[in-house]
C-alpha positions, 0 to 999 in steps of 0.5 A, spaced: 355 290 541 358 290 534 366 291 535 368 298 531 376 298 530 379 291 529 385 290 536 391 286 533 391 279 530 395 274 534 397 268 532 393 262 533 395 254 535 394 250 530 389 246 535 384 249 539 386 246 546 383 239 547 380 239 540 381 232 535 387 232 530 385 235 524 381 231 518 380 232 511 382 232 505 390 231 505 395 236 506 399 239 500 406 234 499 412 239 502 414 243 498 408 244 494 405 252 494 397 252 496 394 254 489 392 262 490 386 264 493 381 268 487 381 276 490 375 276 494 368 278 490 362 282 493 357 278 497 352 280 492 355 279 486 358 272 488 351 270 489 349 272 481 354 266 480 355 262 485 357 255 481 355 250 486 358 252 492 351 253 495 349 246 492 354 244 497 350 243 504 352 243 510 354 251 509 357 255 514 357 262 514 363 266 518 361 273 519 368 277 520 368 283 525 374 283 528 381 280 527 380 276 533 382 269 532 379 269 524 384 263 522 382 258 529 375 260 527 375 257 520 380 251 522 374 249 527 369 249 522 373 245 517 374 241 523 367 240 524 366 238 516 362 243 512 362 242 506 363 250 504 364 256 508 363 263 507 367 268 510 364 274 509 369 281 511 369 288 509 376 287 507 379 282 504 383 276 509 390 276 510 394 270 507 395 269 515 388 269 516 387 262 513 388 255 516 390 249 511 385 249 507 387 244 501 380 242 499 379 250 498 372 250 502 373 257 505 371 262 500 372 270 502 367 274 500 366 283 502 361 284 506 360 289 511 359 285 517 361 291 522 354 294 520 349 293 526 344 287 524 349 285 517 347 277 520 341 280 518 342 282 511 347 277 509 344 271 511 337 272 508 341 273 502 344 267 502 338 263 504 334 267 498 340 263 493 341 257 496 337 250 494 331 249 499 333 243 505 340 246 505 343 246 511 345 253 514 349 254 520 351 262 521 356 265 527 361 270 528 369 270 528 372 267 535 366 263 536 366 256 535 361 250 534 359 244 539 354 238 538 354 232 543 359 228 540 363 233 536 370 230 537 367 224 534 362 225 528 362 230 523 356 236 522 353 233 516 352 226 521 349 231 526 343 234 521 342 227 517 340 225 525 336 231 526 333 231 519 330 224 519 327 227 526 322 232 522 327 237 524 327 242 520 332 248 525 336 246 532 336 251 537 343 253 539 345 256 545 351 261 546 356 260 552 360 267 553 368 265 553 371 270 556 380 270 558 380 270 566 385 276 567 383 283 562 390 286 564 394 280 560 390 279 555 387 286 554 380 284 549 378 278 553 380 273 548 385 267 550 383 259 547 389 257 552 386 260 558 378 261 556 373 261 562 366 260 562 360 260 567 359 253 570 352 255 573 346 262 572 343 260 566 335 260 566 329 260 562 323 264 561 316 264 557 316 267 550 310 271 550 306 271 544 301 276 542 295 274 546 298 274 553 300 266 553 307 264 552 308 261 545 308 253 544 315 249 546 318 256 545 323 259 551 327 265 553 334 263 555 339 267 559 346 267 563 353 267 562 356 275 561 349 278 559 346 276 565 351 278 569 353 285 566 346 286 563 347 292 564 351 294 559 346 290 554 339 292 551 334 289 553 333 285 545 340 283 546 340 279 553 337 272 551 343 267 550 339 262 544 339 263 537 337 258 532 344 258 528 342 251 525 337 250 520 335 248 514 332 253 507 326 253 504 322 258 500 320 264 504 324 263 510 328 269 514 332 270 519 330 276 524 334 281 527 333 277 534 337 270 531 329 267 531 327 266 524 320 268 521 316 261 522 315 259 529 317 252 529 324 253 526 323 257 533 322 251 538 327 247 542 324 240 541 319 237 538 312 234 541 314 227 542 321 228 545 327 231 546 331 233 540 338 234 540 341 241 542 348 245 540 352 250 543 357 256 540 363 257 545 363 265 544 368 271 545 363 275 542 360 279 548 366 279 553 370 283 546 364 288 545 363 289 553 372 291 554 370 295 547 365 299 548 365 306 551 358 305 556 362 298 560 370 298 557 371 303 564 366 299 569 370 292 568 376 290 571 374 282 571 370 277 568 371 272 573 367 270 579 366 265 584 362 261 578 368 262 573 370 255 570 376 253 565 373 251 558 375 244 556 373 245 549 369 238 548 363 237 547 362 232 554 363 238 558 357 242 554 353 236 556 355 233 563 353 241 565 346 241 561 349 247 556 346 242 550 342 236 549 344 229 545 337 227 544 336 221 543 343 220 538 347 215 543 
């Protein structure tokens, strides 16, 4: 599903539709040029000296496929508080690309992240170089993070709640977003207008290896991969990922978006229900109008089902697409 050829930039509101005003660090005084940016090393070389950029945890790590909505993506997760983002691209980002970013937590580094597998590889990297108990949170470009009360308190509060549950990973679900008419916007992509599927989600057993079904372990599904699952391997139909996690020594992500102990891979822990989160994504509605076996079989998203995004975290959960736990 990885988008070959980048389609046009358009440019981006300064906030997603429903989303709270900007905090942070302050603006710039008018007037005064945002200091340059440093020219965009390789990952790998970036990872021999990091400084303390990796010290700073929570860390969010960007992978840039496209030119779809590169600067609202970065700009949601300042907004959500991460302490540094790394935005991995095979080229370096256009000034255009950048939100304000006065604290110069964003730091551009070239990755091929159009190679089949590249979350992979980059992020096994990064976890490799990090200090063990960092938070590390991954995604791609137009795709956006939400947590129960995102609107009101930042990611680094979300995971010291979650820590001080004995969780060491937070299972994500990825909600398909996608624009309701493909003939105005051509690459499925529109944050004025974003569709989802209010309803068809549901969950399987994951299988272990003796013929049982792993322990607090599920396979979850909907949205346009079940719709048009046609269009997709089977491996890449599952609508989990655990995007949310915390490092220690010999942790890997697969290529499945599991992760190589068993517990990171669970949905809540024995004694109750944890909190979930959810990742609003255009990423499958891009690669489906992109590629050459569905771009031609698809005429339209919507169905009777098809519901307006609200961008807020209330929608997410009144609909059941993640869960707050016991954080009131």
């Amino acid at each position: 599903m990885t988008p070959a050829d980048s389609p046009a930039a358009r440019p981006s509101p300064k906030t997603l539709p429903g989303e709270a005003p900007p905090e942070g660090p302050p603006a710039l005084p008018p007037g005064r040029p945002a200091p340059p940016r440093p020219r965009p090393v390789d990952l790998a070389a970036w990872l021999r000296r990091p400084g303390d950029a990796l010290a700073r945890s929570p860390l969010a790590i960007i992978l840039i496929e496209d030119a779809a909505e590169v600067a609202s993506t970065l700009r949601h997760h300042l907004r959500a508080g991460f302490r540094k983002i790394l935005a991995l691209s095979p080229e370096p980002l256009a000034p255009g690309q950048f939100p304000d970013d006065p604290g110069n937590r964003i730091v551009n580094l070239l990755f091929n992240s159009r190679m089949p597998g590249s979350h992979v590889a980059a992020v096994n990297a990064i976890i490799a170089a990090a200090p063990a108990d960092s938070w590390i949170h991954y995604s791609f470009n137009a795709e956006y993070l939400f947590y129960p009360f995102s609107e009101t308190r930042s990611v680094g509060e979300l995971l010291a709640f979650h820590a001080e549950e004995r969780r060491r990973a937070m299972l994500t679900y990825v909600i398909d977003l996608y624009a309701p008419d493909l003939k105005r916007f051509p690459d499925a992509v529109s944050l004025d207008e974003a569709m989802f599927d209010r309803t068809g989600y549901f969950a399987l057993g994951r299988p272990d290896r003796q013929g049982g079904f792993r322990h607090r372990q599920l396979d979850f599904h909907g949205g346009l991969r079940w719709r048009f699952e046609e269009h997709l391997p089977p491996d890449r139909r599952r609508i989990d990922r655990i995007s949310l996690f915390r490092t220690e020594p010999g942790l890997q992500l697969l290529p499945d978006h599991r992760l190589n102990i068993e517990e990171y891979n669970t949905y809540s822990c024995e004694w109750h229900h944890n909190l979930t989160a959810a990742i609003a994504s255009f990423r499958v509605a891009k690669a489906l109008v992109r590629n050459p076996g569905s771009r031609d079989q698809i005429r339209d998203f919507r169905w009777r089902n098809s519901h307006p995004f609200h961008w807020n975290s209330r929608q997410l959960m009144e609909l059941g697409l993640m869960e707050p736990g016991q954080w009131f």
